[in-house]
N, C-alpha and C positions, 0 to 999 in steps of 0.2 A: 504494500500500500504506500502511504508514501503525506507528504507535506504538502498540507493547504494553507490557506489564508486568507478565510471567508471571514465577514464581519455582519449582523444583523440579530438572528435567532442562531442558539447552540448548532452547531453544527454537527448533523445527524451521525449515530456510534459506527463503528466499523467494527471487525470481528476482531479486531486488535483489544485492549481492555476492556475487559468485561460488560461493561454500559457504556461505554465511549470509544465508537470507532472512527475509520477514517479509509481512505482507499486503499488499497493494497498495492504491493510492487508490483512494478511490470512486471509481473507474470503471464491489462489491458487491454489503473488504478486502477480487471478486476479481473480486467481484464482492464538438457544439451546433449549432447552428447552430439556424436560426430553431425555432421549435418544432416539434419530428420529428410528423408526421402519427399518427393513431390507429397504433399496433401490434399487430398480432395477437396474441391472447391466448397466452400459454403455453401447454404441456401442462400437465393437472390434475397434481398430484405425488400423490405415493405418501404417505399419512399418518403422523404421526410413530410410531406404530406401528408400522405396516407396514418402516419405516427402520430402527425399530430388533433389529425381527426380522430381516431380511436382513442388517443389518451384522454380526452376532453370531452369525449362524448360518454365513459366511462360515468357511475353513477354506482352509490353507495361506497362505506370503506372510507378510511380517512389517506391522502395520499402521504406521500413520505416526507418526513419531516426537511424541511430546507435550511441550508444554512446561512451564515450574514453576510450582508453584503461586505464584499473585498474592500478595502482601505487601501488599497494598493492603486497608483495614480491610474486613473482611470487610459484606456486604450482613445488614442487620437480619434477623432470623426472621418470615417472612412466611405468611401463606396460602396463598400460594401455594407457596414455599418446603418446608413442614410437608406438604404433601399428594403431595411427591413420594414418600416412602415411608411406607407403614401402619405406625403404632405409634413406636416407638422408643427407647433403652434411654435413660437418667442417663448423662450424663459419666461419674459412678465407674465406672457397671456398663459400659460401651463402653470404658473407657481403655484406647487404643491398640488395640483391636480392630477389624478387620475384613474383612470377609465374603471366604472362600475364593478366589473368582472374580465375574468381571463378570458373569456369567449370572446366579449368585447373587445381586448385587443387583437385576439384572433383571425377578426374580421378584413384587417386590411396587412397580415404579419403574409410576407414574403421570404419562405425559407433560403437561407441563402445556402445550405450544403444538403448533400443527402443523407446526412447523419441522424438514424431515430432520436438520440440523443438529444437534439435539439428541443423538441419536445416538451422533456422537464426543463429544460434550460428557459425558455420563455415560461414557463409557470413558476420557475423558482424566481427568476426576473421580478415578474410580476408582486408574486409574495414578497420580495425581498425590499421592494419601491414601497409596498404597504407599510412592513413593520419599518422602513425607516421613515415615514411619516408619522406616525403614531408614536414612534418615539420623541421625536421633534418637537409633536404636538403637548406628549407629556411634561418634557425638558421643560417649556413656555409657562406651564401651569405650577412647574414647580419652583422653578425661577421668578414669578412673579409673586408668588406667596414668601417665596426670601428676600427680596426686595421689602416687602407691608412687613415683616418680621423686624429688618434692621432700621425702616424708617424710625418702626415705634421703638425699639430699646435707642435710638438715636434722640429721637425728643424724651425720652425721661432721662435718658444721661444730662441732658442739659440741664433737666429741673432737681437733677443729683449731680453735681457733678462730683463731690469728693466720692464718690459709691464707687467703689474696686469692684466688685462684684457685677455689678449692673455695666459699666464700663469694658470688665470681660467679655460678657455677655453679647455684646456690641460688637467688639471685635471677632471675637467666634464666628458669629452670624456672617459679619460680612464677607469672612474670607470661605466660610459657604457660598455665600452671593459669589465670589469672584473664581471659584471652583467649575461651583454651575455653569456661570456665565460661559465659560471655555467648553464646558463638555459639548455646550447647546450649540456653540459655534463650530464646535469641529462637526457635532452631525450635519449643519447645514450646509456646512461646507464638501461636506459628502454630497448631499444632495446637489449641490451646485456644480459638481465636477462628474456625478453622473447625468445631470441635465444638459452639460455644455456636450459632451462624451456623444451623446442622442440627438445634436439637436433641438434641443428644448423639449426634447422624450427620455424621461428618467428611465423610465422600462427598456427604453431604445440601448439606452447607454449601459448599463447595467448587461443585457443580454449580450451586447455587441463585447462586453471584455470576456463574460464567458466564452461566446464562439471563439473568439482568439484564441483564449488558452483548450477549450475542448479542439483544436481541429489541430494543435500543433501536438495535444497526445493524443490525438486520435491515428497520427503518423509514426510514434513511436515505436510497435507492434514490426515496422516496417523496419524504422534505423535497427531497432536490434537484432533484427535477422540480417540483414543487409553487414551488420559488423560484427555478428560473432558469430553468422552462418548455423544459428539454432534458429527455431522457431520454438519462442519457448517465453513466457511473459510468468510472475511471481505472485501468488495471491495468497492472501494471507493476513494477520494483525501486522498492524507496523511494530510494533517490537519487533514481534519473529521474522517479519521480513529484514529487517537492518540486521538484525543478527545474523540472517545469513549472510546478507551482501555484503557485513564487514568482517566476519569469521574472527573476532576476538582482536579485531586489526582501527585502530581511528581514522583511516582512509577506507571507504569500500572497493573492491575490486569491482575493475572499470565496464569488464561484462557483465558481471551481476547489476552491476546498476543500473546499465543500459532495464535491465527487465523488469523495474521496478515504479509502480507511480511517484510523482515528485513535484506537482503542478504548486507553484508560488497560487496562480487563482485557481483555487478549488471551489467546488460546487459537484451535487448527485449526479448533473450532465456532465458535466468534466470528468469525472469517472465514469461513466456509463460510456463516456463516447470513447476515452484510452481502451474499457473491456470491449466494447466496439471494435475499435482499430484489433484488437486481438484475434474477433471472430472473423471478421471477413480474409485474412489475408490463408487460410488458418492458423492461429498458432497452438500449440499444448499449456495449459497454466498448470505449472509444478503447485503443487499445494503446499506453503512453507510450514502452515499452519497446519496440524494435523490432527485428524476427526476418529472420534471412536465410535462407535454404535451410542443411540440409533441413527446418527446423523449420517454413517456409509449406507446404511440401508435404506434411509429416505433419500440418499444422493443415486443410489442403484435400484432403486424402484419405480422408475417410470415418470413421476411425475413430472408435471410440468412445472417454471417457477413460481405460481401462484400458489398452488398447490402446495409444494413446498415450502415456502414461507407462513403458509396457512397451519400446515405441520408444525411448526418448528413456535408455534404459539402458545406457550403454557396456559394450563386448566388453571384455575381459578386458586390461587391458594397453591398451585406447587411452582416450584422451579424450573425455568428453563431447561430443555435437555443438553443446550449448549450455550452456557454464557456467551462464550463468541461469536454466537449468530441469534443473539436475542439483549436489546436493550430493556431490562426490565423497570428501570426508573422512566424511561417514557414509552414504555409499553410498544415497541416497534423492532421490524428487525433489523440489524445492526450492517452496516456499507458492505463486509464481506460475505452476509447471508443476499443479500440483494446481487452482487457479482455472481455467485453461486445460480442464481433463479435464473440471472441473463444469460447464464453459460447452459441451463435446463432446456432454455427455449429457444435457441441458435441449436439446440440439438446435440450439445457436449453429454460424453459419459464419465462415469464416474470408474477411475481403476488404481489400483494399488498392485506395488511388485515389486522385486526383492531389486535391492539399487545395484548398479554393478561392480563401483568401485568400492563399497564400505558394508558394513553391515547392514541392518535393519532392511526396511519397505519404505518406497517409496510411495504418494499418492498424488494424483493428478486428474485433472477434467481434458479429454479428450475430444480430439471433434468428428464428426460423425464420420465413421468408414476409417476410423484410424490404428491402424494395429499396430500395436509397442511389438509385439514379440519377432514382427517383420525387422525390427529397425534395431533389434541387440547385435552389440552390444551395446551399451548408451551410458553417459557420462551422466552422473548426479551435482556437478554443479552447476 
């Protein structure tokens, strides 16, 4: 899995600690041995279109938690950027506006790649322009109530003035006031650099830094077969993933890393589209992270990823069967149970098999028509 740097609401768990995940390594974020033989091409995917129609016309079910908007200086106003929506209003005329519902932006949104990913990437957009309005909104309400706070201990300080106490009091408050005041600016200021970012379309500008960074690891899957002649991406908690990639070492080794997610702007699209870039090219996602029963037997039983996900939801009153694929403080499943479901439904299998160079089993999601035992002997790192 690998390093984000979302900013808004928590940013949803990954099978890495136990309630708090994150994407996995290239194994791609969910996507060796000598060079794996031609692989059978994928299934053709459904167009980003088509994604986005089905995702949005979906009903019931709460969708997957999103994470904050990136604080990271927003991605320049682009061509491609500008053509996600028709027209667009001035800064003044948009301030702090915007549109009813996700449909509603839907209406006039012009995918600009073929990536399904894109998909939750304008809905997390969208969600993410909300909660950073409402934050905003709150900051104003809380700030103005510190403001009537210091006025009033400021007129009784006058009418005390020898009073230490009340004179503290004053002071405290105000450097509250002058706290807030900075937090409220730097939200708005977010808002102002995702609005310039869009056009005077926050949603515009916000979406357009995810595709940047989802389309540059949605190409990864590629560099690393292209440089280390595997086809082979890392999934797993980001612990165990760096732990492999750096093998006891404060540098990681430079192919491992190639196979691992590492997005500065993260987001659930930004990782859906690196395990994306995984399935189409195909590649094998080495499991770094490794599963016992029953989670091999619901990964070797057929189902699909909803289905799975739907499994992996503890009964009332017990425990997850796998902390690493179940956030149970907000009751969802966790970034690498989700990679797992997309690798279900692209038609990946599940196999485990004894490694070549070292002891134990090895376990890995395979992609469809793919036989390991054609391709021994095979390198485990």
């Amino acid at each position: 899995m690998t390093i984000r740097s979302p900013v808004g609401s928590p940013p949803p768990p990954q099978s890495r600690p136990a309630a708090t995940n994150q994407p996995s390594a290239v194994t791609p974020p969910v996507p060796p041995t000598p060079p794996v033989a031609a692989a059978p091409t994928a299934p053709t995917a459904p167009t980003a279109s088509t994604a986005l129609r089905d995702l949005f016309a979906q009903t019931g079910g709460r969708p997957p938690p999103l994470p904050r908007v990136p604080t990271a200086a927003p991605v320049a106003t682009t061509a491609g950027a500008s053509s996600l929506w028709g027209g667009g209003k001035s800064s003044a005329q948009a301030a702090m506006q915007l549109p009813a519902s996700v449909e509603e932006v839907l209406k006039n949104y012009k995918p600009e790649t073929q990536m399904k990913a894109e998909a939750t990437i304008v809905k997390e957009a969208y969600a993410n322009a909300k909660t950073l309005r409402a934050n905003i909104h709150t900051a104003e309400q809380e700030l103005e109530g510190l403001k009537q706070e210091v006025a009033r201990l400021k007129e009784e300080s006058k009418n005390a003035p020898g009073d230490a106490d009340l004179k503290a009091a004053y002071e405290e408050a105000n450097q509250k006031r002058i706290a807030h005041s900075g937090r409220l600016n730097s939200l708005k200021q977010q808002w102002k650099r995702h609005s310039e970012a869009g056009g005077g379309d926050v949603v515009r500008g916000i979406t357009a830094q995810y595709i940047e960074s989802a389309k540059q690891w949605n190409a990864k899957a590629q560099d690393a077969l292209n440089t280390t002649q595997k086809a082979k991406l890392y999934l797993g908690r980001v612990e165990d993933v760096r732990t492999h990639t750096h093998r006891g070492s404060e540098t990681p080794d430079p192919n491992k890393e190639l196979r691992r997610l590492a997005a500065d702007v993260w987001s659930l699209g930004v990782n859906d589209a690196w395990v994306e870039g995984g399935i189409d090219l195909p590649v094998r996602f080495k499991l770094v992270t490794q599963f016992q029963e029953p989670v091999k037997a619901l990964l070797s039983s057929g189902k699909n990823g909803q289905e799975f996900l739907d499994a992996l939801k503890p009964q009332a009153g017990q425990p997850p069967i796998d902390p690493n694929l179940w956030d149970v403080e907000n009751n969802r499943p966790t970034v690498t149970a989700r990679e797992l479901a997309q690798l279900l439904d692209a038609g990946y299998t599940f196999h485990e098999g004894p490694k070549a160079n070292r002891p134990g089993n090895k376990q890995q999601m395979l992609p469809p028509n793919y036989v390991p035992d054609a391709l021994r002997p095979v390198t485990d790192s």
